[in-house]
LUMTOR-432177 format. One record per residue: residue number from 1; x, y negated, z negated of N, C-alpha, C in turn. Coordinates in steps of 0.02 Angstrom, whole numbers. Atoms other than C-alpha are relative to their C-alpha. Example, Ala and Ser with C-alpha at 12.3 -4.5 7.8 and 13.67 -1.06 7.14 Angstrom:
<pts>
(1 (45 59 0) (615 225 -390) (45 -60 0))
(2 (-42 59 3) (684 53 -357) (-39 -55 -37))
</pts>
This chain:
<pts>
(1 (-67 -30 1) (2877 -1926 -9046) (3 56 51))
(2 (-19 -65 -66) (2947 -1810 -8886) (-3 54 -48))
(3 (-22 -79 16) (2970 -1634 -8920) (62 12 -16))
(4 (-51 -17 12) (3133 -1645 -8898) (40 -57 -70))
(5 (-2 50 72) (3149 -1799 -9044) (-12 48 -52))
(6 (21 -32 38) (3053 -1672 -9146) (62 49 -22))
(7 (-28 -54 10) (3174 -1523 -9111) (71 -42 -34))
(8 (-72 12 14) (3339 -1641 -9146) (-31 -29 -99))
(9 (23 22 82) (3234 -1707 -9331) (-7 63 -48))
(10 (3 -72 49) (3204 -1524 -9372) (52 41 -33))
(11 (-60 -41 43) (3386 -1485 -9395) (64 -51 -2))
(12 (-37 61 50) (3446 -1647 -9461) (47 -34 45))
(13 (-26 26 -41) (3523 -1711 -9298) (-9 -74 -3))
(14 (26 92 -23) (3532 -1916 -9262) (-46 -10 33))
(15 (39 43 -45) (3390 -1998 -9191) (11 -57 3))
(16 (-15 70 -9) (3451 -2149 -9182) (-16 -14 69))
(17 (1 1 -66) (3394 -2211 -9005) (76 -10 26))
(18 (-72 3 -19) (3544 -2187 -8887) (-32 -51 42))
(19 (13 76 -55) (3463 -2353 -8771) (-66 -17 -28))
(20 (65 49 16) (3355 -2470 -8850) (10 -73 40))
(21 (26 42 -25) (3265 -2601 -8727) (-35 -61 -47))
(22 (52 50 37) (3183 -2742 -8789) (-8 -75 53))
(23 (-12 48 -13) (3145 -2891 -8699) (-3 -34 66))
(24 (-53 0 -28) (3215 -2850 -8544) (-58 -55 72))
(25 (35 38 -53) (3160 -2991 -8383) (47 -19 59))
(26 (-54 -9 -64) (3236 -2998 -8216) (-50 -24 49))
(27 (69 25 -44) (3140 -3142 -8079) (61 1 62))
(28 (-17 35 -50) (3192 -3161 -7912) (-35 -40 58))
(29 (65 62 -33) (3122 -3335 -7849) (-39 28 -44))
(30 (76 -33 37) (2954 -3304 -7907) (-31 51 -19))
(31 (20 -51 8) (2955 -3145 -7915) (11 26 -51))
(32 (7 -47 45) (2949 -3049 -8094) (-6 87 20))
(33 (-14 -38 -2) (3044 -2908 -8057) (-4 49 -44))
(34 (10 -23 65) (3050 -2838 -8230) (-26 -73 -50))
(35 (27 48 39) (2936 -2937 -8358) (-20 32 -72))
(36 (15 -18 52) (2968 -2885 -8523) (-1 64 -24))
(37 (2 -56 -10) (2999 -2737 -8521) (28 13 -68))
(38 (-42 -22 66) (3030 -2633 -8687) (4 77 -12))
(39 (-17 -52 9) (3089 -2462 -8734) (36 52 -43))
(40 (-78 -45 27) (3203 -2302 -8823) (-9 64 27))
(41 (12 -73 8) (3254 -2149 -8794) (50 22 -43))
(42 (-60 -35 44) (3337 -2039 -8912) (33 54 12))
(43 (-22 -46 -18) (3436 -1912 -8902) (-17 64 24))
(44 (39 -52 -47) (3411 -1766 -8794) (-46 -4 61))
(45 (80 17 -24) (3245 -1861 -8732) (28 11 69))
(46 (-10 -3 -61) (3229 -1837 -8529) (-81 -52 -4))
(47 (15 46 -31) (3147 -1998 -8482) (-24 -24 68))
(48 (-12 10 -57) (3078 -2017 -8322) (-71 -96 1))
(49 (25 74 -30) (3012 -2206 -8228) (-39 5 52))
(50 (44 -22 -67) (2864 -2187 -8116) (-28 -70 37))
(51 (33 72 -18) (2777 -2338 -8016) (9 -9 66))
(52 (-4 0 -66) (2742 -2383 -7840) (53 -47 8))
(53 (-51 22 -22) (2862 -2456 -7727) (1 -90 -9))
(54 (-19 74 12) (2927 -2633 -7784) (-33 -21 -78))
(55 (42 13 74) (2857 -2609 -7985) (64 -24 -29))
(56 (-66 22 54) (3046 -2649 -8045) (30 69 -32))
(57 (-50 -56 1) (3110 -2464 -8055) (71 -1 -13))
(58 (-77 8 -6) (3278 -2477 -7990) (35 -59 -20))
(59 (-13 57 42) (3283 -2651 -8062) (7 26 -69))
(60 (5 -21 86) (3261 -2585 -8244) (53 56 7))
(61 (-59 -30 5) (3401 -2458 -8189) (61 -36 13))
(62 (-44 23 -1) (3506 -2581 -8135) (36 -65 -47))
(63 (-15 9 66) (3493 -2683 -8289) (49 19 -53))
(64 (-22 -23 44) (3536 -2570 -8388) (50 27 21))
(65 (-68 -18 -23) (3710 -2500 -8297) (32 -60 15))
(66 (-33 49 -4) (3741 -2675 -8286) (26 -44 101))
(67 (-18 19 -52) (3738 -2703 -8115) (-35 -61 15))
(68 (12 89 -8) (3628 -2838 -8121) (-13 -43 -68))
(69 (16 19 75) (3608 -2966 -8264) (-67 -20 -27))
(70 (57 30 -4) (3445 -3008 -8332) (-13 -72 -28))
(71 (20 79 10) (3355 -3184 -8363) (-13 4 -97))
(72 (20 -3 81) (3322 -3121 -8533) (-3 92 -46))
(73 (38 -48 33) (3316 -2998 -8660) (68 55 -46))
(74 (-57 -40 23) (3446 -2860 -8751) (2 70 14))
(75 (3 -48 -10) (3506 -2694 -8723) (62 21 -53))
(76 (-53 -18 52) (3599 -2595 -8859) (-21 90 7))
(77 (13 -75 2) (3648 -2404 -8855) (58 5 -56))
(78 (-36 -30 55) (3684 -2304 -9005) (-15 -82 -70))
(79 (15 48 76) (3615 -2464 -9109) (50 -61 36))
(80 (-60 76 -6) (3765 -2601 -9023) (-12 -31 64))
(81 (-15 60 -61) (3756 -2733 -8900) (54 6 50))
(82 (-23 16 -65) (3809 -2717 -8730) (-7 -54 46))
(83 (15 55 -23) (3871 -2854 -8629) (-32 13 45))
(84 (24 -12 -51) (3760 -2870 -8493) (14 -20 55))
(85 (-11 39 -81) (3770 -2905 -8310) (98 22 -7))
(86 (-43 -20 1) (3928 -2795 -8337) (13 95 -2))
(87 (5 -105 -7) (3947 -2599 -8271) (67 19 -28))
(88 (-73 -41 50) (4125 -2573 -8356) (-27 -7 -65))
(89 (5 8 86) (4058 -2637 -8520) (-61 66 -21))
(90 (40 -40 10) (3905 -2517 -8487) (39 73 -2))
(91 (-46 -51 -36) (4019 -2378 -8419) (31 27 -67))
(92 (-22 -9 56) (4116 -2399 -8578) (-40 0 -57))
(93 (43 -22 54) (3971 -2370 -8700) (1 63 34))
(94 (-9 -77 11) (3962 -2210 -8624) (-84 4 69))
(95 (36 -13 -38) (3815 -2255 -8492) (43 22 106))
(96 (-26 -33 -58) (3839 -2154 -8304) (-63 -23 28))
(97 (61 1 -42) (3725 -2165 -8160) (7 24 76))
(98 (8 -13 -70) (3677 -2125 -7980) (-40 -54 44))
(99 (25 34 -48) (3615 -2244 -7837) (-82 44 34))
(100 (53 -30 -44) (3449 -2231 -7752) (7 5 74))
(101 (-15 -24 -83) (3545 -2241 -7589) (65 26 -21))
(102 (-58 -14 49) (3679 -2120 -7633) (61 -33 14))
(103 (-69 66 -10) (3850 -2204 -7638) (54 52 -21))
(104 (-83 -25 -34) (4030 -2103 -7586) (33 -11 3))
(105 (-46 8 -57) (4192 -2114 -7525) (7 45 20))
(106 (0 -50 -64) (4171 -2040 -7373) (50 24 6))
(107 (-73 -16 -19) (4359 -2031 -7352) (43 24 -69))
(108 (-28 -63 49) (4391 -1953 -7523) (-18 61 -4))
(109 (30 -62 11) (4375 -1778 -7562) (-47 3 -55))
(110 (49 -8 47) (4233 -1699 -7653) (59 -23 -71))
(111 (-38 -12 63) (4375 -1672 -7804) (17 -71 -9))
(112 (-10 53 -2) (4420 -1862 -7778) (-39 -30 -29))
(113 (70 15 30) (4250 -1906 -7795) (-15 -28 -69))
(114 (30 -28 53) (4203 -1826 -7940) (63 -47 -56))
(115 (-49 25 54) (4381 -1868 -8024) (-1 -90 -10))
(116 (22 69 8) (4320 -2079 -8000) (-32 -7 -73))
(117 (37 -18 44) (4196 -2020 -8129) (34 -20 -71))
(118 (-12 -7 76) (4323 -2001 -8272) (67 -63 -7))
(119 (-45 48 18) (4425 -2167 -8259) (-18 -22 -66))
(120 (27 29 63) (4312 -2226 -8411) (35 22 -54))
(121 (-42 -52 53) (4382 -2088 -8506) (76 3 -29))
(122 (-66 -24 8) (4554 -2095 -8479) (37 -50 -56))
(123 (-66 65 56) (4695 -2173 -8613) (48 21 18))
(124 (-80 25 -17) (4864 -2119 -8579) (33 -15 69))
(125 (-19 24 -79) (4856 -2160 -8393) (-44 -68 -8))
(126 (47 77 4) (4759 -2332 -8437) (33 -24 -62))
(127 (-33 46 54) (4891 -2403 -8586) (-22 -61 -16))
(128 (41 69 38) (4813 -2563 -8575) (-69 -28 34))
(129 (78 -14 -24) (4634 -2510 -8525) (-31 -72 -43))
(130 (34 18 23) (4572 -2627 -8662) (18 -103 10))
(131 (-5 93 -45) (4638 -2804 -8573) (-18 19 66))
(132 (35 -22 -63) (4582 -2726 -8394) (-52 -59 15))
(133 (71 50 -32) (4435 -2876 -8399) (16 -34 -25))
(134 (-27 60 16) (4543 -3007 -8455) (34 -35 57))
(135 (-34 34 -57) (4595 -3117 -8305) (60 -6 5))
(136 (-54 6 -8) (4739 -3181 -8352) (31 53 -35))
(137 (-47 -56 14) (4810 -3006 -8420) (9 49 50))
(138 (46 -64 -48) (4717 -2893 -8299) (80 22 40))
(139 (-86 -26 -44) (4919 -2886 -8202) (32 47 -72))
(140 (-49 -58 41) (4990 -2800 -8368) (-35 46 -9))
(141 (18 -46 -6) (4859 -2673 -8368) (28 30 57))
(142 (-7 -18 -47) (4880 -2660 -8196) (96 34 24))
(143 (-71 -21 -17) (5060 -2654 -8207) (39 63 -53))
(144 (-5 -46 61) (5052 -2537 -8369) (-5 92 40))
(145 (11 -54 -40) (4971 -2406 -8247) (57 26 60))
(146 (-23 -28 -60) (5056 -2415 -8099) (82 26 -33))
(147 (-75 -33 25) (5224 -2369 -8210) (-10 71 -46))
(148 (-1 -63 17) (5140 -2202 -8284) (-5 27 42))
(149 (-1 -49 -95) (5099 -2151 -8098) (59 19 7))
(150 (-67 18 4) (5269 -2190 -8072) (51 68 -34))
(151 (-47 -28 74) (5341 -2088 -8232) (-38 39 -48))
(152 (54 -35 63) (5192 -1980 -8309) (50 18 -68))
(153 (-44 -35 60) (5253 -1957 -8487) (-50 69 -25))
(154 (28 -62 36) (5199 -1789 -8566) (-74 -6 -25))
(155 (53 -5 17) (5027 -1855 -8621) (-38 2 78))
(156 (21 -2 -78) (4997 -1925 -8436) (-18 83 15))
(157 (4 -66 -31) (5019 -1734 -8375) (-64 28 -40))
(158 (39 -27 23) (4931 -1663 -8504) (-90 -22 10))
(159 (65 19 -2) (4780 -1780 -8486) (-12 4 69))
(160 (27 -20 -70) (4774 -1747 -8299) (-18 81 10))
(161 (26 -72 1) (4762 -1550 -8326) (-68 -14 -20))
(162 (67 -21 28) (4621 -1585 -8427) (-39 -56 45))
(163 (39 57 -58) (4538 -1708 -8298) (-27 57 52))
(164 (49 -34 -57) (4545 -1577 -8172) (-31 69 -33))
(165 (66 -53 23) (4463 -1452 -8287) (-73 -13 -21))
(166 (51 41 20) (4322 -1564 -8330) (-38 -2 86))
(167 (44 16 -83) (4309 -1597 -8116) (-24 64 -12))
(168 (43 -67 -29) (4305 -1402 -8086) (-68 20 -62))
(169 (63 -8 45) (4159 -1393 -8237) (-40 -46 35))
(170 (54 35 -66) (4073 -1505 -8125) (-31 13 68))
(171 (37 -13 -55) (4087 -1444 -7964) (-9 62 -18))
(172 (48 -58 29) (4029 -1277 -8054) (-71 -1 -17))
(173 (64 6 -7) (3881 -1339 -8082) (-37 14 50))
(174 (38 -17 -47) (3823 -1339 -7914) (42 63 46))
(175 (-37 -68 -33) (3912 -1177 -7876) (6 12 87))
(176 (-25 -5 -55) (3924 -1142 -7685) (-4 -70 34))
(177 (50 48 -13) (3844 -1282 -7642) (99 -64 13))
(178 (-53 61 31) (4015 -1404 -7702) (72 43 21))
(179 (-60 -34 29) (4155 -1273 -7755) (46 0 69))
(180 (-53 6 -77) (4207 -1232 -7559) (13 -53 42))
(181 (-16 89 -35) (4208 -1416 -7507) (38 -40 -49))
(182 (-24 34 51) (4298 -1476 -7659) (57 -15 32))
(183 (-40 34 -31) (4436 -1510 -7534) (-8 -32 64))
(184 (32 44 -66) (4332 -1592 -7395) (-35 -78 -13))
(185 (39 78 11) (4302 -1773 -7359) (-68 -4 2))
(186 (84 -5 15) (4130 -1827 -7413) (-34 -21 47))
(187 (51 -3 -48) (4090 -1891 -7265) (-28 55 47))
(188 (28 -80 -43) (4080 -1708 -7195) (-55 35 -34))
(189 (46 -24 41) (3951 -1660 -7322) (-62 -8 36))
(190 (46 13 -4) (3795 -1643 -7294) (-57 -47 -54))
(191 (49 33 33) (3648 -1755 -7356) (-1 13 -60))
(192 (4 4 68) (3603 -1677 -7502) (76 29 -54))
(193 (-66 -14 29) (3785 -1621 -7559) (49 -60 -10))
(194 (-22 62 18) (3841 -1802 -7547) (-47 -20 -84))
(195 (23 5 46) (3706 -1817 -7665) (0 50 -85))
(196 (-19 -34 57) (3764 -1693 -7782) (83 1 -28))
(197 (-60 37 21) (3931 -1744 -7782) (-18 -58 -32))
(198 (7 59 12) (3876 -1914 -7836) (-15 17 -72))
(199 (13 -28 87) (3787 -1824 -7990) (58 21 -20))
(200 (-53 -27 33) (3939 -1725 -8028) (63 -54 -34))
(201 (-24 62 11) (4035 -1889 -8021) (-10 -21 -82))
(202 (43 36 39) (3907 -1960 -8143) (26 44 -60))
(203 (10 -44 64) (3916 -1801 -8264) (84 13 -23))
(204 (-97 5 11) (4124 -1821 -8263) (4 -23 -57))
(205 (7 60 40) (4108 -1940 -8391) (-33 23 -80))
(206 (36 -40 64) (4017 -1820 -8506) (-35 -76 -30))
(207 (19 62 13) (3900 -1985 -8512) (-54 10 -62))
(208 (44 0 40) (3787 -2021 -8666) (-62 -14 21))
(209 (50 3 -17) (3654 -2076 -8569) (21 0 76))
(210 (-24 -20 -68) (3643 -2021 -8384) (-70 -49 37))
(211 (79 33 -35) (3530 -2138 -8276) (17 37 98))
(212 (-2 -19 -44) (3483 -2044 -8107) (-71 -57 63))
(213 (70 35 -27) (3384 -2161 -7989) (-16 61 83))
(214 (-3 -49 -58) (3303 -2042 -7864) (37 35 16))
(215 (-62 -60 -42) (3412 -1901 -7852) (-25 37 60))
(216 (19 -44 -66) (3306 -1797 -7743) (-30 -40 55))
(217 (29 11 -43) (3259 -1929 -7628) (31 24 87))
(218 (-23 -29 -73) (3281 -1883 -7425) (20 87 -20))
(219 (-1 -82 8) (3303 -1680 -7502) (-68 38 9))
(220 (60 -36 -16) (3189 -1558 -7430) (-46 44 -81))
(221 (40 -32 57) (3071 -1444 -7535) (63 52 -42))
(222 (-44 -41 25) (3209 -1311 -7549) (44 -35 -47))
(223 (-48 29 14) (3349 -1427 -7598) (-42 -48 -64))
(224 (16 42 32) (3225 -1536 -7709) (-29 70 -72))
(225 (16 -64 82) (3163 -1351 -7830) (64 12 -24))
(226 (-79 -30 37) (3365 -1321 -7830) (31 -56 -34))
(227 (-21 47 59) (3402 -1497 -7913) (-30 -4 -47))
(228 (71 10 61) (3245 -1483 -8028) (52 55 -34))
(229 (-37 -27 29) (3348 -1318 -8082) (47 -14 -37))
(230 (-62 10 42) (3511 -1397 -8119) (-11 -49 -42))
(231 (14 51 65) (3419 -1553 -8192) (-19 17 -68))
(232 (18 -48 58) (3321 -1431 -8309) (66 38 -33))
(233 (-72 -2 31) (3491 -1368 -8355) (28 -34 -33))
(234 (-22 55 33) (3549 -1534 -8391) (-35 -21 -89))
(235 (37 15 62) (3416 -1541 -8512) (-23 32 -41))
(236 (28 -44 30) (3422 -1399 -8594) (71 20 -44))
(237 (-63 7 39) (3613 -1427 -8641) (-20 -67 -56))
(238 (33 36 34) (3530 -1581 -8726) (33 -38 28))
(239 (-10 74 -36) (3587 -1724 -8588) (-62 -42 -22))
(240 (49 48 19) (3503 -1881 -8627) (-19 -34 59))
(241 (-9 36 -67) (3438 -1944 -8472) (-53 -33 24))
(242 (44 27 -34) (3333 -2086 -8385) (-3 14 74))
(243 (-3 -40 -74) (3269 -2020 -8209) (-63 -60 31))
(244 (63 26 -40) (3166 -2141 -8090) (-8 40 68))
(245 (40 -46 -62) (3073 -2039 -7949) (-59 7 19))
(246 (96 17 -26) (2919 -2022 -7826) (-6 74 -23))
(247 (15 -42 -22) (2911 -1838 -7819) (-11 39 -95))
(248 (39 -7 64) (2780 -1804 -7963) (12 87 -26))
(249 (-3 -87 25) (2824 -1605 -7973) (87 7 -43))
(250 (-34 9 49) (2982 -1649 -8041) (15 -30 -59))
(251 (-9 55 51) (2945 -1790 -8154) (-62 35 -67))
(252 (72 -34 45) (2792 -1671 -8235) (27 56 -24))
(253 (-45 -39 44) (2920 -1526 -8275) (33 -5 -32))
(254 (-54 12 38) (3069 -1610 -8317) (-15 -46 -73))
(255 (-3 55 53) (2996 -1760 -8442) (-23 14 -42))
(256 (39 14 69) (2970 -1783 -8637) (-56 -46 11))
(257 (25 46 -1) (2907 -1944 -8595) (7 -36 86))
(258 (-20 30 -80) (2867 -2042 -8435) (-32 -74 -6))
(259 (6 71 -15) (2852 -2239 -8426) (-35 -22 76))
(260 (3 28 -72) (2760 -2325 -8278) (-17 -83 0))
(261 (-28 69 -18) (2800 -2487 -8215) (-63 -13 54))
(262 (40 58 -47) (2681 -2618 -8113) (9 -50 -10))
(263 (-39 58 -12) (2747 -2766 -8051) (10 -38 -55))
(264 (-65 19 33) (2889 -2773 -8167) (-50 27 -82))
(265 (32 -42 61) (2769 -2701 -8334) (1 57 -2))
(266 (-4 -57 9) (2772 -2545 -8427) (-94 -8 -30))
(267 (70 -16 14) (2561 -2507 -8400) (2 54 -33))
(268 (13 -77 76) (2567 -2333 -8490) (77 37 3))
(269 (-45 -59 16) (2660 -2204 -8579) (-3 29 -33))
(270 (41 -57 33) (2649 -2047 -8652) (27 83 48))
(271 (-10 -49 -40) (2672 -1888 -8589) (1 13 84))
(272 (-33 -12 -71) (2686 -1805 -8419) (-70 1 24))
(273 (76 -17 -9) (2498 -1749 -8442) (-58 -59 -13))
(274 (57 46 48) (2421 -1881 -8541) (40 -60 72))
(275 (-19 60 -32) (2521 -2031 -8405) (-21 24 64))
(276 (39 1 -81) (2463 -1937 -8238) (-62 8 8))
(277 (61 0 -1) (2275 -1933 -8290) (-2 -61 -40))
(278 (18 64 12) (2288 -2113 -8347) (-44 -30 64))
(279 (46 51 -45) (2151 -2220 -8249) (42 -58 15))
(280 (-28 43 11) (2266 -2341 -8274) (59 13 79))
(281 (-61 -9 -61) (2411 -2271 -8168) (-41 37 68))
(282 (40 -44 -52) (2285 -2166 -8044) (-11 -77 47))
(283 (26 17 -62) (2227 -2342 -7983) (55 -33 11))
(284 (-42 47 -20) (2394 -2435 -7990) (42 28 55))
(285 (-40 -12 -42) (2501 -2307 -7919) (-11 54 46))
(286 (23 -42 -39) (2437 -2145 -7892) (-54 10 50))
(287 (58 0 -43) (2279 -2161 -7777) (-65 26 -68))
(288 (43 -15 54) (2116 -2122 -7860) (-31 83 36))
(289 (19 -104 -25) (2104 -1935 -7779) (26 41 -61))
(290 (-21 -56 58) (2116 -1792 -7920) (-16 72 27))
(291 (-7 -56 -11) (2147 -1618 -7905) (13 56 -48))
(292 (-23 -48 80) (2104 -1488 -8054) (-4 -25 -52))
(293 (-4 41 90) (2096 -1643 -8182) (44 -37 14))
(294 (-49 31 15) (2239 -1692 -8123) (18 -38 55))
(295 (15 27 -56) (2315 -1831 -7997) (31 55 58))
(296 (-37 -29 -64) (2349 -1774 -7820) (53 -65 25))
(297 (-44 57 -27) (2493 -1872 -7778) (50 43 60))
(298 (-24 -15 -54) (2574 -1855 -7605) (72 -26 5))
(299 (-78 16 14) (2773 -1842 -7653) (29 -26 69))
</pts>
């Protein structure tokens, strides 16, 4: 049991896992991308996915946001069945995420951005949100919307005030960093501020489970201790979040628990301490060099 499982059992909180795995298999051609893969985390838990390059990482993230479907297996958060090989149906349980190559519109503003984030959310500007993935209806949603644009009635307004107070609690998060570009196109951003827009995006949604694949990848040392900050933040409000990443100084502060993957298996798991002095993962992923007891891994 995490620490943080412990702290939510000690004062009578749910543990119910908010994403239970079981099952999960994903081949392409011959390849066993994910093979079986099984899992939970519960609430609060910070989760991170370690494993050399091509173990089924970002596959087992894209599973589970539904971006891709698998050959086998179930995924249920909060205890219910999500359809799979479907990111609105995921979206609409309440799962968010980030890309390992980050993903923009360049030609929206940061505030644009971020406000993509909370379509999931919305009801009185989405009247017939709940036919939206029905083919032959999908025009009276569509036509449901484009006549509150049109004609906001009094909830419309009201639920757009509170939309953009939800953005600016977002781009507050990353305080200078966001706040004075919140009216600049994203393609003027820099590198890692595209990438923190993308989180802010993600955290719009006030998501039940937040999956980050590599946030800090291409961010220098500076820029990679100042997302470890706001992630440790994240997880200290009690976000629930799966994180896949190389850069072992964040995955050894931030995690309850850390999973590692080899081609497409979960070989160990266990802590942050007890999974980077595994023999197991030292020869799969990390090299077999140690430093102090512990591995030397070259982020």
């Amino acid at each position: 049991m995490s620490r943080s499982t412990r702290d939510n059992a000690a004062v009578g909180l749910d543990t119910q896992p908010v994403l239970t795995v079981t099952g999960l298999r994903r081949a392409f051609g011959g390849v066993r991308a994910v093979d079986r893969v099984e899992f939970s985390i519960t609430p609060g838990e910070f989760v991170s996915i370690i494993g050399p390059n091509g173990s089924g990482k970002s596959t087992t993230v894209n599973l589970i946001s539904g971006v891709l479907k698998p050959d086998a297996g179930t995924i249920l958060v909060h205890g219910r069945r999500i359809r799979l090989g479907n990111p609105e149906a995921a979206a609409a349980a309440g799962i968010a995420r980030t890309f390992q190559n980050g993903r923009v519109f360049g030609d929206m503003t940061v505030r644009e951005n971020v406000d993509v984030g909370l379509q999931t959310t919305l009801r009185a500007s989405r009247p017939l949100r709940s036919v939206a993935n029905i083919p032959v209806l999908k025009w009276m949603s569509l036509l449901a919307e484009l006549g509150v644009a049109l004609a906001p009635t009094p909830a419309v307004r009201a639920e757009r005030r509170a939309s953009q107070t939800r953005i600016d609690a977002q781009l507050a998060r990353f305080d200078d960093r966001l706040i004075p570009r919140a009216d600049n196109p994203a393609y003027t951003l820099s590198y890692a501020n595209r990438r923190r827009t993308e989180i802010a995006r993600a955290l719009a949604s006030e998501p039940g489970l937040l999956l980050l694949d590599e946030p800090a990848a291409g961010m220098n040392q500076t820029e990679t201790a100042e997302i470890g900050r706001q992630l440790a933040e994240l997880k200290a409000q009690g976000q629930t979040v799966l994180l896949v990443e190389h850069k072992m100084d964040l995955v050894h502060d931030l995690s309850d628990r850390v999973l590692v993957l080899d081609e497409g298996r979960i070989i160990a798991a266990g802590t942050p301490d007890e999974v980077l002095d595994d023999p197991r993962v030292i020869e799969a992923y990390l090299g077999r060099s140690r430093a102090g007891g512990k591995v030397a891994v070259d982020a």
